[in-house]
C-alpha positions, 0 to 999 in steps of 0.5 A: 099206550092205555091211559092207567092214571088220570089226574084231573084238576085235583085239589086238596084243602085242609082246615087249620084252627089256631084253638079248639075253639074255633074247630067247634065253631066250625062244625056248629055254626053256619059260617066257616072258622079257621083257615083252609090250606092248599095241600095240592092246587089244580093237578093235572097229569097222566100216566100209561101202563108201563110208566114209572113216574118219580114224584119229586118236590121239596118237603111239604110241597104235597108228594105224599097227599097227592100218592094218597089221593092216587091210592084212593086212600083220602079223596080230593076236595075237588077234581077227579082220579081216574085209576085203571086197575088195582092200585097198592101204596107202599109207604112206612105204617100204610095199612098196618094196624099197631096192636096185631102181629106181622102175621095178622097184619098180612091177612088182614090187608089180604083179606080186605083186598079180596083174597080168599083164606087158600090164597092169602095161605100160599101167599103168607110164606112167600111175604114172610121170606120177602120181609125177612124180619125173623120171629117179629113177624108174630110180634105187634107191629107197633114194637116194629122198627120203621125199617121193619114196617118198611119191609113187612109193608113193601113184602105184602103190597109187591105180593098182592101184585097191583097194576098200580104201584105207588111207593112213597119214601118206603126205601129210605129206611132200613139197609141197602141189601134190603133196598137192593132187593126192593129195587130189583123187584120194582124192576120186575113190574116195570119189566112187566108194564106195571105203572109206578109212582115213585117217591124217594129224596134220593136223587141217584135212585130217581135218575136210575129208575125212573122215566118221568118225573112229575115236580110238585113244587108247593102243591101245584105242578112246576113240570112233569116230562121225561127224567131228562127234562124235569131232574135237571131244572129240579136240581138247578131249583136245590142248588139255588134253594141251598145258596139262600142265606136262612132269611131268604130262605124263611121270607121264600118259605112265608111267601109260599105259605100265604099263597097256600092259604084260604082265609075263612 
């Protein structure tokens, strides 16, 4: 199969400040301020047309930076992205602007995607039905429930209908009706040999739907491989994580953040 996504050696830093003055000492002086922290260290992977890929890892570990990056959302500081295709990221807020309505927000995200005012026209009752928030649909998005973003987010990214979805914890809020609905429309792209990054704490839903998994463990790749290979190494990790008393849990923790970071 084509090659839709190719991850080369991607890595993403941020700076960190213990005060605001070292923030401007940084931006004025020569010479660096602060600490740099590894979000994400020398990924690597790939992906076909047609894979469904659940990105999995504990909290912090770097999921939603790396389906950003994949999103073309905020660039790597060092690496390469190769994407084959239009890609959409469904996530909670992603796009949304808080001060328009539901409404406004769809032909917005529309319009920056290329679609003329005749498409996004047709297209605008197809989302609203799909949302199914009722008369919020004309209220701001910032009187919105998460749930309500979640829909109204998921609703315009499924109709613009990308090559390259990338769906980052848009299901854990709301109802499961409204999941349901999400998962079979997930299902139909994956029917149509769309390729899917998956990112959800539930582990029933990673197992159901997904193919591969892909485990940031800390911002650098632990496996990536069959569903069948990954999940039950990534499970034996949880079990064990979970058995930690709260100090090895927090020495473990300190651990990893030290490798994470890159003195000044």
């Amino acid at each position: 199969m084509p090659k839709s996504v190719i991850v080369h050696h991607v890595t993403k830093t941020y700076k960190m400040y213990s005060k605001n003055s070292e923030k401007l000492l940084d931006l004025l002086s020569p010479r660096s301020h602060g600490k740099s922290f590894y979000a994400l260290q020398d990924i690597s992977f790939d992906a076909n047309e047609g894979d469904v890929v659940g990105i999995i890892g504990v909290n912090g570990s770097g999921k939603s930076t790396l389906s950003n990056i994949i999103a073309g959302i905020i660039p790597p500081t060092s690496g390469s992205v190769e994407v084959h295709g239009e890609t959409a990221l469904i996530a909670i807020q992603s796009g949304l602007k808080g001060e328009l309505s539901g409404r406004e927000n769809i032909e917005l995200k529309c319009l920056m995607l290329g679609f003329n005012k005749r498409q996004i026209k047709e297209m605008t009752p197809q989302i609203i039905e799909f949302a199914d928030i009722g008369d919020f649909i004309d209220q701001p998005v910032k009187s919105y429930s998460s749930g309500m973003k979640s829909r109204l987010g998921f609703a315009i990214s499924i109709h613009i209908d990308p090559d390259i979805l990338v769906i980052d914890e848009a299901l854990s809020v709301g109802d499961q009706t409204f999941a349901d609905k999400c998962l079979d429309k997930m299902n139909e792209f994956k029917a149509r040999g769309k390729t899917i990054f998956f990112i959800s704490h539930s582990i029933t839903q990673m197992k159901a739907f997904c193919e591969k998994a892909l485990w940031i463990q800390y911002g650098q790749v632990e496996q990536y491989g069959p569903m069948e290979n990954v999940m039950p190494e990534y499970e034996k990790f949880i079990k064990k994580y979970k058995k930690m008393t709260k100090e090895e849990k927090k020495a473990f923790q300190n651990s990893v953040r030290q490798k994470r970071m890159i003195e000044a």
